[in-house]
C-alpha positions as CSV (number, residue, x, y, z in Angstrom):
1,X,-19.0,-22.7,-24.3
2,X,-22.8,-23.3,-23.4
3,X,-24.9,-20.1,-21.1
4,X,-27.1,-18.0,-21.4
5,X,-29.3,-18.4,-24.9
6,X,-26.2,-20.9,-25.9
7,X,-23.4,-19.0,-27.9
8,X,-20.2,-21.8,-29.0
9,X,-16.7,-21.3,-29.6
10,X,-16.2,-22.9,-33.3
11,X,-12.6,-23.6,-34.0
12,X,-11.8,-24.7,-37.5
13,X,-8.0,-26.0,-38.9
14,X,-6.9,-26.9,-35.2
15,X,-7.7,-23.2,-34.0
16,X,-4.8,-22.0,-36.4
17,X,-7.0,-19.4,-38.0
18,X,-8.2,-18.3,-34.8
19,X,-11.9,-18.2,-33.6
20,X,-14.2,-18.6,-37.0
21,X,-17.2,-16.9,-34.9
22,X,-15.2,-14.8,-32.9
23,X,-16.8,-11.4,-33.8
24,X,-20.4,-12.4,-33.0
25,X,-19.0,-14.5,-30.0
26,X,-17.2,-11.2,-28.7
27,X,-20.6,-8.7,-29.3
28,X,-22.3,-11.4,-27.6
29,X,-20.1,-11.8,-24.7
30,X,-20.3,-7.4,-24.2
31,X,-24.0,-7.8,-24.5
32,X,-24.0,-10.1,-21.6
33,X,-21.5,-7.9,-19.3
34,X,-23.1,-4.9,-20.2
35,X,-26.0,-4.6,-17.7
36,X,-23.4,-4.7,-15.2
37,X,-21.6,-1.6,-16.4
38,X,-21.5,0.6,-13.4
39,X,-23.7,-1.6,-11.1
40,X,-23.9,-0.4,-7.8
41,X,-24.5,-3.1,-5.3
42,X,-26.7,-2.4,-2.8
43,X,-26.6,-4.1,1.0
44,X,-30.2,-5.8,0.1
45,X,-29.1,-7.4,-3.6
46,X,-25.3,-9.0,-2.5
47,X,-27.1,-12.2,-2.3
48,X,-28.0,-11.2,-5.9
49,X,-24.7,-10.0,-6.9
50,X,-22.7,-13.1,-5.6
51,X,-25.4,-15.0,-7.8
52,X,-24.0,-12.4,-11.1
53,X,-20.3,-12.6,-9.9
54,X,-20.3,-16.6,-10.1
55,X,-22.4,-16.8,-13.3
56,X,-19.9,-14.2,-14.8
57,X,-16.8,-16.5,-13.6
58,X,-18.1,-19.7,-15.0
59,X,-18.5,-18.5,-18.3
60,X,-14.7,-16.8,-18.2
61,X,-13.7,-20.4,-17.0
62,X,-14.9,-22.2,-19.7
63,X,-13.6,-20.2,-22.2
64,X,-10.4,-20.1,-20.4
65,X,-10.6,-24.2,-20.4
66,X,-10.9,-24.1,-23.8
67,X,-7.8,-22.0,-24.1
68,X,-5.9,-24.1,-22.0
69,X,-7.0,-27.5,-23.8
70,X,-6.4,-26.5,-27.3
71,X,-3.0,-25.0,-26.3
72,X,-2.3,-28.5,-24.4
73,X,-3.0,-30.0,-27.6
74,X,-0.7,-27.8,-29.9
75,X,2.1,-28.1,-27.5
76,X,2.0,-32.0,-27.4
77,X,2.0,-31.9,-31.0
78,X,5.1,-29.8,-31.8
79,X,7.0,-31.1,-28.5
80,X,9.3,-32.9,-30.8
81,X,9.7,-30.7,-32.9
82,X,10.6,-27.5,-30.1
83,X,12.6,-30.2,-28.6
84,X,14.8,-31.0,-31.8
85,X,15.2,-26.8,-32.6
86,X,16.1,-26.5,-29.0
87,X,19.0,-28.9,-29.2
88,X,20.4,-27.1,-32.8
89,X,19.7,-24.1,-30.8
90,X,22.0,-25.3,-28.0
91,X,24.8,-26.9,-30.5
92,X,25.3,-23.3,-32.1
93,X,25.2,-21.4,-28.7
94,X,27.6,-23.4,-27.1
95,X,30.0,-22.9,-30.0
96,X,29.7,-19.8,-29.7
97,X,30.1,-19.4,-25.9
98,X,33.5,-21.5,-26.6
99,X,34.2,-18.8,-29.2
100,X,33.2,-15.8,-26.6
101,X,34.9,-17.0,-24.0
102,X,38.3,-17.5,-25.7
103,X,37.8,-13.6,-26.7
104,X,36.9,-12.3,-23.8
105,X,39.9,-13.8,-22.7
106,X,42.5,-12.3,-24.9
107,X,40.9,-9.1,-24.2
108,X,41.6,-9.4,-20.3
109,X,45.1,-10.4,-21.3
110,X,45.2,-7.1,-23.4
111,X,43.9,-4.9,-20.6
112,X,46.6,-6.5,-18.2
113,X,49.5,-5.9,-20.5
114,X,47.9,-2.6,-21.2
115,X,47.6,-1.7,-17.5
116,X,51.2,-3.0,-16.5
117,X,52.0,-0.3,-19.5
118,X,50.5,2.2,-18.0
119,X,51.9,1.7,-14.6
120,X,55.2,2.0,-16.1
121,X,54.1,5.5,-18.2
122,X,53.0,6.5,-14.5
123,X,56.4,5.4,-12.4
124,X,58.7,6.7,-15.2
125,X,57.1,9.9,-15.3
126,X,56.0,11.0,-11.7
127,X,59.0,12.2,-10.7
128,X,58.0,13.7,-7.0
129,X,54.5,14.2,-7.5
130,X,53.6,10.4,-6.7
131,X,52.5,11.5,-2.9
132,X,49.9,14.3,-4.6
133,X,49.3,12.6,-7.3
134,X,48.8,8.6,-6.7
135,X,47.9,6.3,-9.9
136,X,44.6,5.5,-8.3
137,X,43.7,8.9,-8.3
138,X,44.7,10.2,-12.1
139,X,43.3,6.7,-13.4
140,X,41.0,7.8,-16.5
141,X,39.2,4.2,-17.8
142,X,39.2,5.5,-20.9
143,X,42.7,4.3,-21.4
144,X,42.0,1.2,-21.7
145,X,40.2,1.5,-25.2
146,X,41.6,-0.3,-27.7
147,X,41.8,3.3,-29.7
148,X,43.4,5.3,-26.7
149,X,47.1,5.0,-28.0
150,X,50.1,5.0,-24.9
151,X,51.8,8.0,-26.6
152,X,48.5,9.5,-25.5
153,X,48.5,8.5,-22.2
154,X,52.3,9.3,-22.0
155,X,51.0,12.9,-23.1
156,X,48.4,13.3,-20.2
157,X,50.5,12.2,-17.7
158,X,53.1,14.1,-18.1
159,X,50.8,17.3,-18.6
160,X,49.4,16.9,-15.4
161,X,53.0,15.8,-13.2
162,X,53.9,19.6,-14.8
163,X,50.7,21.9,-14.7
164,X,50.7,19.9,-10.6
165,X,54.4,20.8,-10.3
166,X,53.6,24.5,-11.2
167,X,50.4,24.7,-9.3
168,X,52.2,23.7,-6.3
169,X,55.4,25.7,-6.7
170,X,52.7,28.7,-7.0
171,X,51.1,27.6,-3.6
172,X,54.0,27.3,-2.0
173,X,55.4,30.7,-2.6
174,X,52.6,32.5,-1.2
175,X,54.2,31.2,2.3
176,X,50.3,31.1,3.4
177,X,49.4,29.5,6.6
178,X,46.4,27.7,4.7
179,X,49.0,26.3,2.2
180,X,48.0,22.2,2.8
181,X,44.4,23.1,2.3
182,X,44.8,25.3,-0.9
183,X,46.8,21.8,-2.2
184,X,43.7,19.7,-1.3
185,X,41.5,22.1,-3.3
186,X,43.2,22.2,-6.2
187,X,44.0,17.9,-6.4
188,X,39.9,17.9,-6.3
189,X,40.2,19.9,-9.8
190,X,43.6,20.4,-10.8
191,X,42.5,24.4,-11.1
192,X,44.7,26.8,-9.1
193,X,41.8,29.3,-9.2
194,X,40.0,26.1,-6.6
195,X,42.9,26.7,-4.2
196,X,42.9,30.8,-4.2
197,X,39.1,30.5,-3.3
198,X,40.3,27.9,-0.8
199,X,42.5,30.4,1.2
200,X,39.8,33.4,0.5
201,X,37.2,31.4,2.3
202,X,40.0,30.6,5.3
203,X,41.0,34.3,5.4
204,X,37.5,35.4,5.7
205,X,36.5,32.6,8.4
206,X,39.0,33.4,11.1
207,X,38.9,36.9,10.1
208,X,35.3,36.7,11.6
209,X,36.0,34.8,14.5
210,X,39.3,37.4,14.9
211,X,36.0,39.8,15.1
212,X,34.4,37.9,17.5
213,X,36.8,37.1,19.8
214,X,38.0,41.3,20.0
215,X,34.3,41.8,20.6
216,X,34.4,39.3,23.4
217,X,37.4,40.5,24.9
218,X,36.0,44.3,24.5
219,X,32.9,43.3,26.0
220,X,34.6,41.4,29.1
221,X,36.7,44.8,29.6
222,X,33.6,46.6,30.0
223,X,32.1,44.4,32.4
224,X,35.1,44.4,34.3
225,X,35.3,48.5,34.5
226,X,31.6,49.1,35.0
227,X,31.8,46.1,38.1
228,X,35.0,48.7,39.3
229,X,32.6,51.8,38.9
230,X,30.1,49.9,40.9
231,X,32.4,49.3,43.8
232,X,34.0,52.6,44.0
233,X,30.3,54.1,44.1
């Protein structure tokens, strides 16, 4: 690379070791950019600065030529080479793609046969909870790790048909109005204490529109018996 008081790029061993003058080439190269550190065109010097900008651009393009040759060259050079690494790269992949793909299939089978297990867990051990508590609904994922046993699953299931059973039973017997929405409140948690604030919040919503419709019904009495006093005045 020829400009400006002539500073070359010297390569030595193919450019393998780098740059051999690349520190001097570098403090030159600042030096030459460094009167334009926070330049400031003006309207009257952009025929000037257009002049810089493309003198600044040729020199950045023939080093970037140079970049581009020498890489060029390397690449032709070891294209056999990449080519042959890429084909044993390829041989051992695809084995073990073969090798993957027969795994990942005996794992699917697993999960099927673990699944149909588990619907069978599920229909054996419902008992009348199936319309509260659907299998979609209960599903945990986790029970399809390898580790998570079906004893353990059994276990769960059954725990929650019971504690639902109970929780239900207990709604029930309150004989409150607000009895299907208490049982929606507590299938979003499975905690009764979800359904008693349930019915608290009911109780105290149409207790204030009981309020409001007395006070409505008051006030319409009054207007009625002050429109009477009016006429018999």
């Amino acid at each position: 690379m020829e400009e400006q008081n002539t500073m070359q790029i010297i390569i030595k061993n193919d450019g393998l070791d780098g740059i051999a003058n690349y520190e001097p080439l570098k403090a030159w190269a600042l030096e030459q950019v460094s009167a334009y550190k926070g330049l400031i065109v003006e309207e009257d010097g952009i025929a000037s600065a257009k002049t810089d900008c493309a003198k600044l651009r040729k020199i950045a393009k023939s080093a970037s030529d140079f970049r581009i040759s020498i890489k060029k060259e390397h690449e032709a050079k070891i294209s056999k080479t990449m080519e042959q690494l890429k084909e044993i790269t390829d041989i051992f992949n695809g084995a073990a793609a073969e090798i993957d793909a027969q795994v990942k299939e005996f794992d699917e089978k697993r999960k099927e046969e673990k699944r149909a297990d588990i619907g069978k867990i599920y229909t054996d051990n419902i008992q009348d909870m199936e319309q509260f508590l659907p299998l979609q609904k209960i599903w945990n994922e986790k029970w399809m790790n390898k580790g998570y046993g079906l004893d353990a699953i059994t276990k769960e299931i059954k725990t929650l048909v019971e504690s639902t059973q109970d929780s239900i039973k207990t709604i029930q017997a309150l004989g409150t109005k607000y009895e299907s929405q208490m049982i929606s409140a507590y299938l979003v948690s499975f905690q009764i204490n979800d359904a008693l604030k349930k019915k608290a919040e009911l109780e105290q919503i149409d207790a204030e529109m009981e309020r409001r419709r007395k006070a409505q019904e008051e006030a319409e009495q009054r207007n009625a018996e002050e429109e009477i006093r009016e006429q018999e005045e």
